[in-house]
C-alpha positions in Angstrom: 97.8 131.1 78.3 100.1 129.1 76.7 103.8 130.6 75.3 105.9 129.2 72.7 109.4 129.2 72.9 112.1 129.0 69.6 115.3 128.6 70.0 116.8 130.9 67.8 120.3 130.8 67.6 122.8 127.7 68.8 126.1 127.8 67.9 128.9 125.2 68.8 132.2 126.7 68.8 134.6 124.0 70.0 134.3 123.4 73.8 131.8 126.3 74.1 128.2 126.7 73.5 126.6 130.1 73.1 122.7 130.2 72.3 120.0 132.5 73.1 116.2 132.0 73.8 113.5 133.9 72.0 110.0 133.5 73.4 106.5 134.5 72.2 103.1 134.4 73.3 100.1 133.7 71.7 96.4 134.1 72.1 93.6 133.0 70.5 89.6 131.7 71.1 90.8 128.5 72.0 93.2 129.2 74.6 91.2 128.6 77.8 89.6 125.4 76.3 93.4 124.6 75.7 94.7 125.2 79.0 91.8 123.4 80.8 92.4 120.2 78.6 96.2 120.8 79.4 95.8 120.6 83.6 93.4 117.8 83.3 95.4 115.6 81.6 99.0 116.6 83.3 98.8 114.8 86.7 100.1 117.1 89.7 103.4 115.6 92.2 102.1 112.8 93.9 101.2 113.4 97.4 103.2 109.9 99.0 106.6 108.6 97.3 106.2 105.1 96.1 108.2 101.9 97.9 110.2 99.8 95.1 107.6 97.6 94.3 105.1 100.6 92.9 101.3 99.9 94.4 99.9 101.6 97.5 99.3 98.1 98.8 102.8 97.8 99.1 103.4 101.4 101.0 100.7 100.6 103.1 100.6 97.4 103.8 98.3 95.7 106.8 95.6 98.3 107.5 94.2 99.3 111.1 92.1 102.1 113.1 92.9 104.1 116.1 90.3 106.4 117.3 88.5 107.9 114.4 91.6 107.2 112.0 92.4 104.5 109.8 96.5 103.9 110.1 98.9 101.4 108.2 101.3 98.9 109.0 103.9 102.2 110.2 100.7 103.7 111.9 100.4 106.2 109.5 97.5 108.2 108.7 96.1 106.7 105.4 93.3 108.1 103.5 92.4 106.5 100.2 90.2 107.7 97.4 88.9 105.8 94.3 85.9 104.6 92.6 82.9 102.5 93.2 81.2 100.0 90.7 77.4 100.4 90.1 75.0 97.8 91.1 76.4 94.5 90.2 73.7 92.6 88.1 72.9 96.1 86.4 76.5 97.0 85.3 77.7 94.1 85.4 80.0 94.9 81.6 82.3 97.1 83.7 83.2 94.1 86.8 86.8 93.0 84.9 90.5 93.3 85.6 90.5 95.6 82.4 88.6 98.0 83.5 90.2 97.9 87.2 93.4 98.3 85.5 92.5 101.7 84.0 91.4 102.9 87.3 94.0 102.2 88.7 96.5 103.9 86.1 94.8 106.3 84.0 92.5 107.3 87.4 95.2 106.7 90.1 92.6 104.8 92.2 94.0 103.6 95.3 91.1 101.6 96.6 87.6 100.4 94.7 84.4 99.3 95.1 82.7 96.1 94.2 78.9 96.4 94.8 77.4 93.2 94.4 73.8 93.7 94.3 71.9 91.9 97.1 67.7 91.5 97.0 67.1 93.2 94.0 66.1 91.8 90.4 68.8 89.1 89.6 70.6 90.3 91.9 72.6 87.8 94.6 69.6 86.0 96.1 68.8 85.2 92.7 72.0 84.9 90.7 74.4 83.8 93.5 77.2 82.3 91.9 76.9 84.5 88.7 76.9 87.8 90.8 79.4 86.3 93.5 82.0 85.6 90.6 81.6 89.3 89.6 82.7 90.5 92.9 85.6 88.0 93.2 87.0 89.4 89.5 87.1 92.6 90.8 89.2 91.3 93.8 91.5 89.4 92.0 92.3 92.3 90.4 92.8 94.6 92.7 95.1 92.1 94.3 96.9 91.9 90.7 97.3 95.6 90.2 97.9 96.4 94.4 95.1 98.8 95.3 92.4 98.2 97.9 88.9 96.7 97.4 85.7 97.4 99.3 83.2 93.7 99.1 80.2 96.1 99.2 76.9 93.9 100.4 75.1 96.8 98.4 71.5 95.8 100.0 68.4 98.1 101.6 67.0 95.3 103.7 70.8 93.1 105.0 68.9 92.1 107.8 66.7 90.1 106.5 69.3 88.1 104.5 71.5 88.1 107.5 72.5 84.0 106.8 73.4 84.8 103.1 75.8 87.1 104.6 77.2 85.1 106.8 77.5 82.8 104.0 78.9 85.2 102.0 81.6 87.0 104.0 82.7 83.7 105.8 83.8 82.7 102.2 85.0 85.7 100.9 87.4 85.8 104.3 88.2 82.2 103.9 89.4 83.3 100.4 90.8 86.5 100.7 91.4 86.9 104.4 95.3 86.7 104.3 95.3 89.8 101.7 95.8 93.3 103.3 94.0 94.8 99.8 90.4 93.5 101.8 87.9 95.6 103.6 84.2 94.3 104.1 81.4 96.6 103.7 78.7 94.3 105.3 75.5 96.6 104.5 75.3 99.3 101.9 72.7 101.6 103.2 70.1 100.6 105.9 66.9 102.6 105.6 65.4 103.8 109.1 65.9 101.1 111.6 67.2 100.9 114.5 70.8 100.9 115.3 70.4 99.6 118.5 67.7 96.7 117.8 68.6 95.7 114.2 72.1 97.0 112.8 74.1 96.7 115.6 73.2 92.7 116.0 73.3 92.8 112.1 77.0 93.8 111.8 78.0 91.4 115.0 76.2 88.1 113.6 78.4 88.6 110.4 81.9 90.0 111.9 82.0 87.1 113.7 82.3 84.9 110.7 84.6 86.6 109.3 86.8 87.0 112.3 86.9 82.8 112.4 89.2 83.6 109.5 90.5 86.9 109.1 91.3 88.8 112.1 92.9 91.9 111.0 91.6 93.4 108.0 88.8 96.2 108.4 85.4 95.9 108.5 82.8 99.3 107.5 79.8 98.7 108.5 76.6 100.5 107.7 74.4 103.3 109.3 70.6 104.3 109.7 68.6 106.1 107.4 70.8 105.4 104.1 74.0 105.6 105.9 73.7 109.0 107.2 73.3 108.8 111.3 76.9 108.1 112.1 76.1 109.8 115.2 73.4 106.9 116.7 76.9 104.9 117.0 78.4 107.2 119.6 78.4 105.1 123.2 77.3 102.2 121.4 79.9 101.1 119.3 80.5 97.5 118.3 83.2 96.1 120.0 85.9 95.6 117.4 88.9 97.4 117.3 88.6 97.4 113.4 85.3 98.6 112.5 84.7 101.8 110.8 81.1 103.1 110.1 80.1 103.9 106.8 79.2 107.5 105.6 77.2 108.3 102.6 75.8 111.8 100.9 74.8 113.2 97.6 76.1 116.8 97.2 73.4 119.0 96.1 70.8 117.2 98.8 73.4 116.7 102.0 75.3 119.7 102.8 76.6 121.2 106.7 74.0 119.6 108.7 75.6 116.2 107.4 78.5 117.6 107.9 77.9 118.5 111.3 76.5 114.9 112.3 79.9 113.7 110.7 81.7 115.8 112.9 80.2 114.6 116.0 80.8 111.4 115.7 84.8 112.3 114.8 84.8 114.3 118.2 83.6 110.5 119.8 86.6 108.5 117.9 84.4 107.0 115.5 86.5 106.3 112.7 84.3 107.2 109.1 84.4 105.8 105.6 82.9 107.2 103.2 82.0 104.2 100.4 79.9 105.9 98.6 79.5 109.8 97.3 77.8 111.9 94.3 78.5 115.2 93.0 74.4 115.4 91.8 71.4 115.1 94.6 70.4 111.7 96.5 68.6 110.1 93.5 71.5 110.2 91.3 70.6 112.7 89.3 69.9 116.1 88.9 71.8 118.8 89.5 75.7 119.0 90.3 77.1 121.0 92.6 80.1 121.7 92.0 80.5 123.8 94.7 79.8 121.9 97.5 81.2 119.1 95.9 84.6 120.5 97.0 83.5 121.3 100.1 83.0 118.1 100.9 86.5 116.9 99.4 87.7 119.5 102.0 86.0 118.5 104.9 87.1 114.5 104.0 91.1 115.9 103.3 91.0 117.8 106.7 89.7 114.7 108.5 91.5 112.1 106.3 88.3 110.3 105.5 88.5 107.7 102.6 85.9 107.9 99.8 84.7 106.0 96.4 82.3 108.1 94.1 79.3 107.1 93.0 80.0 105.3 90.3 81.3 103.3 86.9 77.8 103.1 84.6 76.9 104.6 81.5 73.6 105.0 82.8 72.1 108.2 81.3 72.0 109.9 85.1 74.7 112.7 86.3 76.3 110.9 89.2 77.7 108.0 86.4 81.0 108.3 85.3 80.7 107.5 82.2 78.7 108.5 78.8 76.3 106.0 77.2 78.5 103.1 75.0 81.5 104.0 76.8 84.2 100.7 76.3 83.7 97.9 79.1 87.2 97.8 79.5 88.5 101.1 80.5 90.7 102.9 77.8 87.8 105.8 78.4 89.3 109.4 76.7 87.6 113.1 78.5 85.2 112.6 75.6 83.6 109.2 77.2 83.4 111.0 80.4 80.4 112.9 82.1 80.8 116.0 83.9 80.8 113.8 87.2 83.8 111.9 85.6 85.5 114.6 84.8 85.5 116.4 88.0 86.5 113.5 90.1 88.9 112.1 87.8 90.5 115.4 87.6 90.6 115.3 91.6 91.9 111.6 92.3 94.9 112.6 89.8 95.4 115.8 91.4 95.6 114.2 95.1 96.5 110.1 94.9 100.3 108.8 94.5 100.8 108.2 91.2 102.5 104.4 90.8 
């Protein structure tokens, strides 16, 4: 309910003041639809108080893990929240410091996504330089505006293009190593193969190229069955003291048993990162539960696990962001935003520092 205050009387009698306050209330039809645009658009206190220079980059500085936590340069407890890109070569309107900008202001983004598109139709195998310079706009960016960026190698099959990504990440670290704002997701979401036999040695052949030039910043690296068995890691962990394992689940299809996996590999001090998330089921699409949506955010707050959502397209499917023709460049109003968008907008300006 909103109220309405007039002040009725102020009189200014030399050196004193006397006034008095009249307030009303007021109620009508619209009120709720009022009051719900009101919260969403008034951010809450921020959670951390900026430094001086006004990015989380600069409160945060050099990332690191300890045990199943991911720590900055004062070793403490960090957990970042923002927004992933869609498939590179399919979205590829929204990959510009514009639209990076607005996350990072009007969404209060600490941390994004850019998910270059490996095997798939013009994707990076085909378009390498095209998709590649994508993926380095984003970065520049997010250097620019002082958030974090996730290089997502957003592939089903990595291993078989294991040289490409050597390739790749050895010049991404040659270019970018020296910037705290860089973590390297080297494999979006393996399907089921063996940790052990094929991921493992996957995510080894590639850290060590990037290692030859950037030892410190963190590497997430992906899991079996679409990113989902965390838990195969536990006594097998690759030895790196700056590898997290990646996390992935679709709301209205993974629920407590995920949760549960999740949780066992916390109990083992394996440090998650959740790159990629939807409100909606694993396709994309369909229903969204809203529900266990916060649930989720719950069990990620209680265990200060980062996340991105899933993801900044206009595609017509419920887990994008955005509505169909929505601007390439940010500047998006609540009317260019889907239900999705709304809820976890509403969520990273209710919870991230505001800079």
């Amino acid at each position: 309910m909103f109220r309405q205050f007039s002040l009725t009387i102020i009189v200014f009698l030399f050196s004193s003041i006397v006034f008095s306050c009249d307030s009303s209330s007021k109620e009508n039809v619209n009120t709720v639809e009022a009051t719900e645009t009101f919260i969403e658009e008034t951010p809450t206190s921020p959670t951390t108080t900026p430094t001086s220079e006004g990015t989380i980059v600069s409160l945060h500085g050099q990332l690191h893990i300890e045990g199943n936590k991911i720590l900055d340069q004062n070793n403490i407890e960090v957990q970042l929240r923002g927004m992933s890109f869609f498939w590179s070569q399919w979205m590829g309107q929204y990959y510009n410091s514009e639209t990076v900008a607005w996350l990072k202001n009007d969404w209060q983004c600490t941390i994004v996504r850019a998910a270059m598109g490996i095997e798939d139709s013009e994707g990076y195998i085909t378009n390498p330089e095209v998709e590649k310079n994508k993926i380095f706009t984003v970065i520049d960016a997010a250097i620019v505006e002082g958030i974090y960026v996730i290089v997502d190698w957003h592939s089903h099959h990595a291993e078989d293009y294991e040289e490409e990504a050597k390739a790749f990440f050895s010049e991404v670290a040659q270019k970018y190593g020296n910037q705290p704002n860089i973590i390297y997701e080297l494999y979006n979401e393996p399907l089921d193969v063996s940790w052990d036999i094929v991921l493992k040695p996957y995510h080894e052949a590639v850290i060590t190229e990037i290692r030859k030039y950037d030892p410190d910043n963190i590497v997430v690296c992906g899991t079996r069955n679409w990113s989902q068995n965390v838990n195969d890691v536990i006594g097998n962990e690759i030895d790196d003291d700056n590898v997290a394992y990646t996390l992935h689940y679709y709301a209205t299809t993974h629920k407590q048993e995920l949760r549960d996996i999740a949780q066992q590999a916390l109990d083992n001090n394996i440090a998650l990162f959740v790159t990629e998330f939807g409100t909606t089921d694993y396709s994309g699409d369909g229903f969204i539960d809203a529900e266990e949506t916060n649930t989720w955010w719950t069990f990620l707050d209680e265990n200060k696990i980062s996340w991105c959502n899933w993801s900044i397209a206009d595609k017509e499917e419920n887990s994008a962001a955005l509505l169909p023709n929505a601007s390439s460049t940010g500047q998006w109003n609540t009317t260019n935003l889907t239900q999705s968008g709304l809820m976890v907008r509403k969520e990273l300006k209710s919870k991230n520092p505001q800079f």
